[in-house]
C-alpha positions in Angstrom: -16.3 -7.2 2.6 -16.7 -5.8 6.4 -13.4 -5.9 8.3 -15.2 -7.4 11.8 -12.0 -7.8 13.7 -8.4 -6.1 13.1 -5.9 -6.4 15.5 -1.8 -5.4 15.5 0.6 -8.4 15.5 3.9 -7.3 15.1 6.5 -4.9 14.2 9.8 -6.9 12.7 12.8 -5.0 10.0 13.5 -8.8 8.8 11.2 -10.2 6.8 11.8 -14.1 8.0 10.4 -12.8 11.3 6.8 -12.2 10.0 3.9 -14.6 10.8 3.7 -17.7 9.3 2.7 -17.3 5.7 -0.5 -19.2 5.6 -3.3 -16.7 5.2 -3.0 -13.6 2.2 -1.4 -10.6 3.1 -2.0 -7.0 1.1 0.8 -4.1 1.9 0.6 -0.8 1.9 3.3 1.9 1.1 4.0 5.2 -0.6 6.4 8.2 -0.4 6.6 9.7 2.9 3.4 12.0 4.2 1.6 10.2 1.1 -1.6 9.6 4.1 -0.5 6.0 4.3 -1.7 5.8 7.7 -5.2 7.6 7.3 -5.6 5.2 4.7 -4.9 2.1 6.6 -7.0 3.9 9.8 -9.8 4.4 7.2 -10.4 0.7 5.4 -10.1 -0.1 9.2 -12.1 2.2 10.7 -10.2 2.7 13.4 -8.6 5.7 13.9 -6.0 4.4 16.5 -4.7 1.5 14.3 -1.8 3.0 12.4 0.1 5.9 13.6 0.3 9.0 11.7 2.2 12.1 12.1 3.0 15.0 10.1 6.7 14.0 10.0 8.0 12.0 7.4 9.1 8.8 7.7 6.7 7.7 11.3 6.8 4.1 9.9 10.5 2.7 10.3 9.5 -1.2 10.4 7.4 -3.9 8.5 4.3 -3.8 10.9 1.5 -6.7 10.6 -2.3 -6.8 11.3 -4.6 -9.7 11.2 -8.1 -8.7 9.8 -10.9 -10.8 10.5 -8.3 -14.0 11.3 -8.0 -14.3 7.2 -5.8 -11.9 6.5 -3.1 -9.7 6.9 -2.5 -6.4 6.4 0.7 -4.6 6.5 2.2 -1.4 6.9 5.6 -0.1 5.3 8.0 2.1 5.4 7.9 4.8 3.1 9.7 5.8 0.2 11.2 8.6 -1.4 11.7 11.6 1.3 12.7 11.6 4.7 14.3 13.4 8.0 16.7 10.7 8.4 20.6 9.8 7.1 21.3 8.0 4.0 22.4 5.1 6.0 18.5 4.6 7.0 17.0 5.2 3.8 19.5 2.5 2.4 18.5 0.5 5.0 14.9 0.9 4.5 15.0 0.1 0.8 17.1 -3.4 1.8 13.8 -4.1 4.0 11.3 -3.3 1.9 12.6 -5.1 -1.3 13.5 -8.2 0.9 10.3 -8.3 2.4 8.2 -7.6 -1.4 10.8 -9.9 -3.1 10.7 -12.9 -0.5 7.4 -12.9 0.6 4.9 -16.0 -0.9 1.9 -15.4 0.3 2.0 -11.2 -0.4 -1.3 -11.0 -2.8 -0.9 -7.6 -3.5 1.5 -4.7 -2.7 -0.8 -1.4 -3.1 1.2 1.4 -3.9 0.0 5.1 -2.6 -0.1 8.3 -4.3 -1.0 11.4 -3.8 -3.8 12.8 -5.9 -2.9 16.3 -5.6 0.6 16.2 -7.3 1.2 15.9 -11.1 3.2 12.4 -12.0 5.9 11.9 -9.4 9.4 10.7 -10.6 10.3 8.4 -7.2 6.9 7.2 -7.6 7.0 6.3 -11.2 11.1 4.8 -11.0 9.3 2.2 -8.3 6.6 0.9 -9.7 9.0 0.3 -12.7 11.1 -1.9 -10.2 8.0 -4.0 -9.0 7.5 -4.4 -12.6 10.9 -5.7 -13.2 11.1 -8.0 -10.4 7.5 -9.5 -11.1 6.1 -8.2 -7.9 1.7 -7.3 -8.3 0.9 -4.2 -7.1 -2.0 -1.9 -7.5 -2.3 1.9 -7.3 -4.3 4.1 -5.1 -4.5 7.9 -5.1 -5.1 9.4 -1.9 -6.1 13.1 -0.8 -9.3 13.0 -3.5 -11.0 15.6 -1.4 -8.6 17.8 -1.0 -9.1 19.2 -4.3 -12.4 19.1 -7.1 -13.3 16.3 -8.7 -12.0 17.4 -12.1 -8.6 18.4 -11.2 -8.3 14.8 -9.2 -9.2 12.8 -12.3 -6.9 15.1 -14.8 -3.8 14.1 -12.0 -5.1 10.8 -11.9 -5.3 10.8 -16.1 -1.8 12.1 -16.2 0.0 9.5 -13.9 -1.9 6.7 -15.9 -0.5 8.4 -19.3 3.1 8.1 -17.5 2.8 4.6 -16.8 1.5 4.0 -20.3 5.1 5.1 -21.6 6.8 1.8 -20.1 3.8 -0.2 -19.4 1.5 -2.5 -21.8 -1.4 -2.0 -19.4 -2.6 -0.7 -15.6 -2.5 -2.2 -12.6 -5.7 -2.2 -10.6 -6.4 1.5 -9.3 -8.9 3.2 -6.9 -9.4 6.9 -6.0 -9.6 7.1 -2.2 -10.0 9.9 0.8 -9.3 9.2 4.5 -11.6 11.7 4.8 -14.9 11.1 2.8 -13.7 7.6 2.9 -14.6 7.3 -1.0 -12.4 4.3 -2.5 -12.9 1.7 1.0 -15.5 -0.2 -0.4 -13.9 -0.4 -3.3 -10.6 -2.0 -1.9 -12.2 -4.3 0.4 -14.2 -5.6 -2.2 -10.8 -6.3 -4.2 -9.4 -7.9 -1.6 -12.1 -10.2 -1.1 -12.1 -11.0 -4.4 -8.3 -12.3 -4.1 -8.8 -14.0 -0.9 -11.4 -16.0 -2.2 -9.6 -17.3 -5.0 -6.7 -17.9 -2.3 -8.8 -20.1 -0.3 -10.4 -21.5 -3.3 -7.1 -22.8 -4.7 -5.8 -24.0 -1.4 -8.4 -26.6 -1.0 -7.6 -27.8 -4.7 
């Protein structure tokens, strides 16, 4: 897939004020400083379209794009770590589970981690809660360039081995870089995949 056309919709913290649920929508999110937004800028390619900052927790609302008028893409809040008062965070997490929860027409909810770091706990405790509440979710590791290939895929290795301890089998996974922009074919190509057997079934 080419992404043609991507433009920025809307910003809302309540999920019934997103756009009207007839195309599929793919969302992003990961622990703070996870390079969410590189990602996004990345698969875009556009370096303006999300903003990113070196701060934790830039993202505070549910934020919507529409890619090539078929789809939409859109941008979390993050998890796990932040500069900002437990009241927030709590808040945050009621917005994100409403909106991953409530939300028909999400395909896919990928979830972003960071190559460099061995198996995270916050990362590992909420993909066991999408798993729980029935929610489909992929995994991509960012950062792959930031360190050789080996050590990526032994990280990589070890996170699957965690998820292996609660889980019968993995999710869909890709090895990305904002950077090199390894992994965007990859994810587009997925997502094509899923939109066409969207479409597919809605003329049934």
């Amino acid at each position: 897939m080419q992404i043609k056309t991507i433009s920025y919709l809307q910003s809302v913290v309540d999920w019934k004020k997103c756009p009207t649920g007839k195309l599929p929508e793919y969302a992003f999110i990961g622990r703070s400083n996870v390079g969410k937004s590189s990602l996004i800028n990345m698969i875009a390619n556009n370096n303006k379209l999300a903003k990113t900052s070196g701060k934790p927790g830039k993202t505070q609302t549910i934020n919507h794009f529409i890619v090539n008028n078929q789809w939409y893409l859109v941008d979390l809040p993050g998890y796990g770590y932040a500069k900002i008062s437990k009241t927030m965070r709590e808040m945050w997490s009621t917005m994100i589970w409403d909106y991953v929860s409530n939300r028909e027409n999400l395909q896919l909810l990928f979830v972003l981690v960071d190559s460099r770091l061995e198996p995270q706990k916050n990362d590992l405790e909420f993909i066991d809660q999408l798993g729980e509440n029935g929610i489909p979710f992929g995994v991509i590791f960012t950062k792959s360039d930031k360190l050789s290939n080996v050590q990526c895929d032994r990280n990589m290795e070890a996170f699957k081995k965690s998820m292996l301890e609660s889980w019968d089998e993995l999710p869909p996974m890709f090895k990305t870089s904002a950077v090199s922009t390894v992994g965007k074919e990859e994810i587009l190509d997925f997502i094509d995949e899923i939109n066409q057997q969207y479409f597919s079934n809605r003329s049934l």
